[in-house]
C-alpha positions in Angstrom: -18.7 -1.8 3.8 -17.8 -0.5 0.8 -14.0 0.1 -0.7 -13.6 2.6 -3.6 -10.4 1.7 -5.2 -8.2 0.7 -7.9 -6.7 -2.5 -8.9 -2.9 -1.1 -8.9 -3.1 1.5 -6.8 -0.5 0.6 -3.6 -2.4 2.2 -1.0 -5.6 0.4 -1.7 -3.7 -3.0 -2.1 -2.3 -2.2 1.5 -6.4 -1.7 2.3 -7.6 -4.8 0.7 -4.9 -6.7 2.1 -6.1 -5.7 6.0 -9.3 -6.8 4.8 -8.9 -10.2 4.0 -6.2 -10.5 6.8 -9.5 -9.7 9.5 -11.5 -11.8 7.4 -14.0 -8.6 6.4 -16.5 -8.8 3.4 -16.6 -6.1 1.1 -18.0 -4.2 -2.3 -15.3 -2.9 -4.4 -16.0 0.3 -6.3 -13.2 0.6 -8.7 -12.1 4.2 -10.3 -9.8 3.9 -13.1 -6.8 6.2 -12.0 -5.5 6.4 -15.8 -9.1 7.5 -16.8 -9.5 10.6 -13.8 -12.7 8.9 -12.9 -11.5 10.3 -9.4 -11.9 13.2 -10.4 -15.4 13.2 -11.0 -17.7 14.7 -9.0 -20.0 12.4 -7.0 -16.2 11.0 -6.1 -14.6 14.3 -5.0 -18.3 14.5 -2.6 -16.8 12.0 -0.4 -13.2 12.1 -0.8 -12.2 15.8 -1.7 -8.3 14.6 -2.0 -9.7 13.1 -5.4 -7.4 9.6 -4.2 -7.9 6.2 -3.5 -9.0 4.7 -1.0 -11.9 5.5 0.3 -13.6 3.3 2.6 -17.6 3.1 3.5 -18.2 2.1 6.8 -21.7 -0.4 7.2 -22.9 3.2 9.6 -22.2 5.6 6.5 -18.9 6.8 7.8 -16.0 8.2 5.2 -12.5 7.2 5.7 -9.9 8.3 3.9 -5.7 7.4 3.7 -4.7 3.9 3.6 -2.8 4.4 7.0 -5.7 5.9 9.1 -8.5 3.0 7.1 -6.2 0.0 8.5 -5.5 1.2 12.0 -8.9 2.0 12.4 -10.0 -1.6 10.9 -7.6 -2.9 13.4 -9.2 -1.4 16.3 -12.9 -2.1 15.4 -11.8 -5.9 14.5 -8.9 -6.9 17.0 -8.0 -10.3 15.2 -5.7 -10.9 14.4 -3.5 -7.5 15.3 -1.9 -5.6 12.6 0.5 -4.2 15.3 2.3 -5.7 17.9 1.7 -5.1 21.7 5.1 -3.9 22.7 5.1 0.0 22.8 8.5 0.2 21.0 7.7 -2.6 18.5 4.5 -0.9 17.5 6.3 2.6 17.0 8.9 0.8 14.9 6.6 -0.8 12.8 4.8 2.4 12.6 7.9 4.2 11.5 8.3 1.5 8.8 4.7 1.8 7.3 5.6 5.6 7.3 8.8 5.7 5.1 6.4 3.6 2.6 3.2 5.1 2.7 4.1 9.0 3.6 7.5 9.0 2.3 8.6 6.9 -0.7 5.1 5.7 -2.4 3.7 9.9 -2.5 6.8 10.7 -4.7 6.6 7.6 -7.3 2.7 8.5 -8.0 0.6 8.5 -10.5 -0.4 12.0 -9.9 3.5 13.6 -9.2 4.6 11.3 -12.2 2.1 13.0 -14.3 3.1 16.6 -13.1 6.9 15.8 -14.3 5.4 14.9 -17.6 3.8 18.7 -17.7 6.8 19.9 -16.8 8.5 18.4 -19.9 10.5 15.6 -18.1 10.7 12.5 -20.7 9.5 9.4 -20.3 12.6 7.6 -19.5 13.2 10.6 -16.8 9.8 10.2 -15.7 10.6 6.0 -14.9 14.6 6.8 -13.6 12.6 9.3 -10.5 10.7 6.5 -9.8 12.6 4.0 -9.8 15.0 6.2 -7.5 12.2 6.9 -5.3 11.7 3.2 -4.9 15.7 2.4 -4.5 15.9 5.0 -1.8 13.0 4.3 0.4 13.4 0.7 0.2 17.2 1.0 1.0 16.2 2.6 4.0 13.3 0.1 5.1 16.1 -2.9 4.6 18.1 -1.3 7.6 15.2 -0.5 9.7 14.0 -4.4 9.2 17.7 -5.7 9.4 18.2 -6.6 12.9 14.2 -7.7 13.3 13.1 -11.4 13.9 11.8 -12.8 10.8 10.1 -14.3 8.2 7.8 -11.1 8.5 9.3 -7.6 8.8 8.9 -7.9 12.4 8.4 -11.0 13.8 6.5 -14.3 13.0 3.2 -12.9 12.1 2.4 -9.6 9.7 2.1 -6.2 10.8 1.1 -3.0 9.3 5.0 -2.3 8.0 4.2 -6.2 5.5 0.9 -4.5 4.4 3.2 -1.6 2.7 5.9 -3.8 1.7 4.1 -6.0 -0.3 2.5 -3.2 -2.6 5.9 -1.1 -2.4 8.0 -3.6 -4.1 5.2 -4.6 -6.9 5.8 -0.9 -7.2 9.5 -1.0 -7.7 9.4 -3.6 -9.8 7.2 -1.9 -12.6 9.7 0.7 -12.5 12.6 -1.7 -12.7 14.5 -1.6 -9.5 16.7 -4.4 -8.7 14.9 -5.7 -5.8 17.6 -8.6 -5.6 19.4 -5.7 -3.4 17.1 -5.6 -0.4 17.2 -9.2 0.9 15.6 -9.1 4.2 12.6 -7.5 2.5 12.5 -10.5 -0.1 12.3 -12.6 3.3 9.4 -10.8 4.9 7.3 -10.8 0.7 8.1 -14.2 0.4 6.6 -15.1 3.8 3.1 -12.7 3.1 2.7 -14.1 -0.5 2.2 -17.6 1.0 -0.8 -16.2 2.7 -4.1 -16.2 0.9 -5.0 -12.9 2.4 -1.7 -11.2 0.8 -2.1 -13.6 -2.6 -6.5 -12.7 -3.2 -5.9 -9.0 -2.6 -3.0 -8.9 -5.3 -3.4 -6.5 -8.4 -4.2 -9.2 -11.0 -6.7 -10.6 -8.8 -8.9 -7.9 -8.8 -12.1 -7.5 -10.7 -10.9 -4.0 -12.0 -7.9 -5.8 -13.6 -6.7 -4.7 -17.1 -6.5 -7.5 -19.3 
């Protein structure tokens, strides 16, 4: 397989992380973000949304959105399960990857970040919407997670909702949010970050890392 990325991108940091949770082998094709190299051509051929990730498959097969890559993953490589067997767990969990991946992380990105700029927002007005995108969405995901056995977001193993988490607060962070405020989430990216799959598929340890 083959993973077309970028080292701080949050959706393909949720991908890698899936990866090395099922134990899967594969060649990273990095595309500076920064740089538009999405934007070029031969990319836009196999992923017209001009995003990352993209994911290969071994038979040739295209995949596209972070979301749709891991469940998939999950189903062609049950172990260990990225969501839990209980209907009404696995829709919660569900809704909790949603409010990060569809909701929160889309409005904080590079490419809506970028369109303020054109739009003559300053820089300090370009950081204040993200970090407000990142306060919001996280403020909502420490309720949804509040009343839910621990150390993960849902119970003693990760899900699919820890895969966004993880990458979300990195996120908030670089905007400076005071993640001090969402304690419960601190619980369930403490527990991931003591697992090598979580730690080996974090930014800096990628080989597209900027120096």
């Amino acid at each position: 397989m083959k993973l077309h990325g970028y080292f701080r991108s949050s959706a393909s940091y949720r991908v890698r992380i899936a990866l090395n949770l099922k134990g899967l082998t594969v060649e990273h094709l990095p595309h500076h973000l920064r740089k538009g190299e999405q934007c070029a051509p031969a990319y836009l051929a196999i992923n017209p949304q001009g995003l990352v990730p993209t994911l290969e498959s071994d038979a040739g097969a295209i995949l596209t959105q972070s979301l749709a890559i891991i469940e998939w993953l999950d189903e062609a490589n049950p172990e260990p399960p990225l969501l839990p067997k209980d209907s009404l767990q696995r829709a919660k969990v569900r809704a909790f990857a949603q409010a990060i991946a569809c909701d929160t992380h889309p409005v904080q990105n590079l490419k809506v970040l970028a369109r303020l700029r054109q739009l003559g927002l300053s820089e300090d007005k370009v950081t204040e919407w993200a970090a407000w995108a990142n306060r919001e969405g996280l403020s909502a995901c420490e309720t949804l997670a509040a009343g839910e056995a621990g150390p993960f977001c849902f119970g003693s193993v990760p899900t699919l909702a820890d895969l966004c988490l993880v990458p979300q607060l990195a996120n908030a962070r670089r905007f400076g949010v005071d993640v001090t405020a969402f304690p419960r989430l601190l619980k369930a990216e403490a527990a991931a970050k003591a697992m090598k799959a979580f730690a080996d598929a974090a930014p800096d340890k990628q080989v597209d890392a900027e120096q």
